[in-house]
C-alpha positions in Angstrom: -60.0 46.3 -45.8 -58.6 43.0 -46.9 -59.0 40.3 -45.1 -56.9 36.7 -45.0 -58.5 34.2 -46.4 -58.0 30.3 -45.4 -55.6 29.2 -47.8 -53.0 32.3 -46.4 -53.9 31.3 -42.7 -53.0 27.7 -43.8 -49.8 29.2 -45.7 -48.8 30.6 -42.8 -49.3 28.1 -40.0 -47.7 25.6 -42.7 -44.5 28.2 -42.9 -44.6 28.4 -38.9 -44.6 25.0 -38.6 -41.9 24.7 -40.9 -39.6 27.1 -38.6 -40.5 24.9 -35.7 -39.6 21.6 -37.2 -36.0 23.5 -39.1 -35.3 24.8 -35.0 -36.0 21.5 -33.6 -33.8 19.7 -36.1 -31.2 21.9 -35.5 -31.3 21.5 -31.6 -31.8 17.4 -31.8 -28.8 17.3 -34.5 -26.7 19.4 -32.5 -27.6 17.3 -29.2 -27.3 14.1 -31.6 -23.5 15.1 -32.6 -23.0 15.7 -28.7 -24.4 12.2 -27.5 -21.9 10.7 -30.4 -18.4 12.9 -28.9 -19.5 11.6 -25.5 -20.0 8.0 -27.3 -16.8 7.8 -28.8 -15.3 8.9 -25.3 -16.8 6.2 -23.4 -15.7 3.8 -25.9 -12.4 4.5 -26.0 -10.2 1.5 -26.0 -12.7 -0.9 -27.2 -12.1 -2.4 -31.0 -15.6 -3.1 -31.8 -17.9 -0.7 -29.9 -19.9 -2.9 -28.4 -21.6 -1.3 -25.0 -22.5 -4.5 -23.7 -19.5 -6.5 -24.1 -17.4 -3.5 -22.6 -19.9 -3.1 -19.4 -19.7 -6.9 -19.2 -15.5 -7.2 -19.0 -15.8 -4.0 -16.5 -17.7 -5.9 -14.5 -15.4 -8.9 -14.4 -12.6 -7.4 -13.6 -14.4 -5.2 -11.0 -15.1 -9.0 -9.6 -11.4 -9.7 -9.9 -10.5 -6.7 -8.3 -12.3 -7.2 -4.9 -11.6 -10.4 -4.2 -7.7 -9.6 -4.7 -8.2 -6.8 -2.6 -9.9 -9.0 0.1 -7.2 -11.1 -0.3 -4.6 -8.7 0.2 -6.6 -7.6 3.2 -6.5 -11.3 4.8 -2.8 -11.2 4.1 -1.9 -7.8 5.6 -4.0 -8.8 8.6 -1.9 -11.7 9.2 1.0 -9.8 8.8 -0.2 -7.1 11.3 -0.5 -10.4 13.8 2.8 -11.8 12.9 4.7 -8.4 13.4 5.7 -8.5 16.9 7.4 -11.7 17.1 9.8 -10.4 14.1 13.2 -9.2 15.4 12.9 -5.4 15.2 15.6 -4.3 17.8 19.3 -4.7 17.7 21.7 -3.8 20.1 25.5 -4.8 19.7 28.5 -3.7 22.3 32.3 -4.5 21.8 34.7 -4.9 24.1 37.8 -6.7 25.0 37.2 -9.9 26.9 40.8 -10.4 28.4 43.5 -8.3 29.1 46.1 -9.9 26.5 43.7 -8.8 23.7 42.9 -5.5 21.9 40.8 -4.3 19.1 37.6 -5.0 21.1 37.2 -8.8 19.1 34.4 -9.6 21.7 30.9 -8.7 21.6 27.3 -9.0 22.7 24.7 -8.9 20.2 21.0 -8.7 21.7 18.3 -9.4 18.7 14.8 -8.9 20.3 11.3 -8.5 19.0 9.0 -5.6 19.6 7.7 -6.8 23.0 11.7 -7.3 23.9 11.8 -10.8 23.8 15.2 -12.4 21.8 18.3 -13.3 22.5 21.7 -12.2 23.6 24.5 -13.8 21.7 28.1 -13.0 22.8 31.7 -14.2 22.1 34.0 -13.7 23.7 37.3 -13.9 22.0 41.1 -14.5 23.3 44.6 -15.2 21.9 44.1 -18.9 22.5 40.3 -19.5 21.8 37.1 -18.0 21.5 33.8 -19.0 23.1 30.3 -18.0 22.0 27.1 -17.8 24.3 23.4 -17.5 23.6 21.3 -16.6 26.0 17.1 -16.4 25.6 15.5 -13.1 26.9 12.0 -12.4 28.0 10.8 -9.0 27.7 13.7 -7.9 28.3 14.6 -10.1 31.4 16.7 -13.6 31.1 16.7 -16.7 33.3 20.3 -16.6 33.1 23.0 -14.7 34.5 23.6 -11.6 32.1 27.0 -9.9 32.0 27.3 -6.2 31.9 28.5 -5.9 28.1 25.2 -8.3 27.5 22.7 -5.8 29.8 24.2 -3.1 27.8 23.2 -4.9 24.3 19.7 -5.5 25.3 19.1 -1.9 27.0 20.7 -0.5 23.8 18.5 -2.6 21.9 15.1 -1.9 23.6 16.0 1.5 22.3 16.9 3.2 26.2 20.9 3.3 25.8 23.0 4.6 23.3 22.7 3.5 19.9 26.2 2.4 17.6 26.6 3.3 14.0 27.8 0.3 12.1 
């Protein structure tokens, strides 16, 4: 029976060792090259590589980024305020004013906001003159006396007649 002396033990462990540390190496340099793809990744666009600097101007412009989005906010907020006093409805109807004319030269034109306030313009035109009238409306009502063509414009334009192609 032969038995292993010290100095083979020691060869051996010494060999194990040696697989250990060559399996290891492999592992950390095949990790390593992975850490350096993802590297080069992350610094892509940047001329120098510097981490810092890069994290730095992200940061920045992150900054710049809010505060023209919360200024955009404050402006669309106002416009959201300011957007029912815009004119939004139009209604128009032609017609001929007198007898002696043709090609239905007169008109009402009602130009009203969303809550149906405006005004009613209308002209009336003849072979001799022509006259134009403007007349304020209030949801949809006027203090003044409205003629047919003009209650037809404004219903048309609050969206409850018949709509005109033009």
């Amino acid at each position: 029976m032969k038995y292993i002396t010290v100095t083979e033990v020691s060869v051996l462990a010494v060999l194990l060792l040696a697989l250990i540390a060559a399996g290891l190496s492999v592992y950390a340099l095949h990790e390593f090259r992975a850490a350096r793809r993802m590297y080069r990744a992350f610094m892509i666009g940047t001329t120098k590589g510097n981490l810092e600097a890069l994290l730095m101007t992200l940061g920045e412009r992150t900054a710049r980024l809010e505060g023209e989005s919360e200024a955009q906010a404050r402006i669309l907020r106002d416009l959201e305020r300011r957007l029912p006093l815009v004119l939004q409805q139009v209604g128009l109807v032609r017609f001929n004013a007198y007898n002696d004319t043709g090609g239905e030269m007169s008109f009402a034109l009602a130009l009203l906001d969303e809550l149906g306030s405006g005004v009613v313009i209308s002209s009336l035109y003849g072979r001799d003159e022509a006259r134009v009238y403007a007349k304020p409306i209030t949801e949809g009502q006027s203090t003044y006396a409205l003629s047919g063509e003009e209650i037809a414009a404004v219903t048309q334009a609050r969206g409850r007649g018949k709509r005109i192609k033009m």
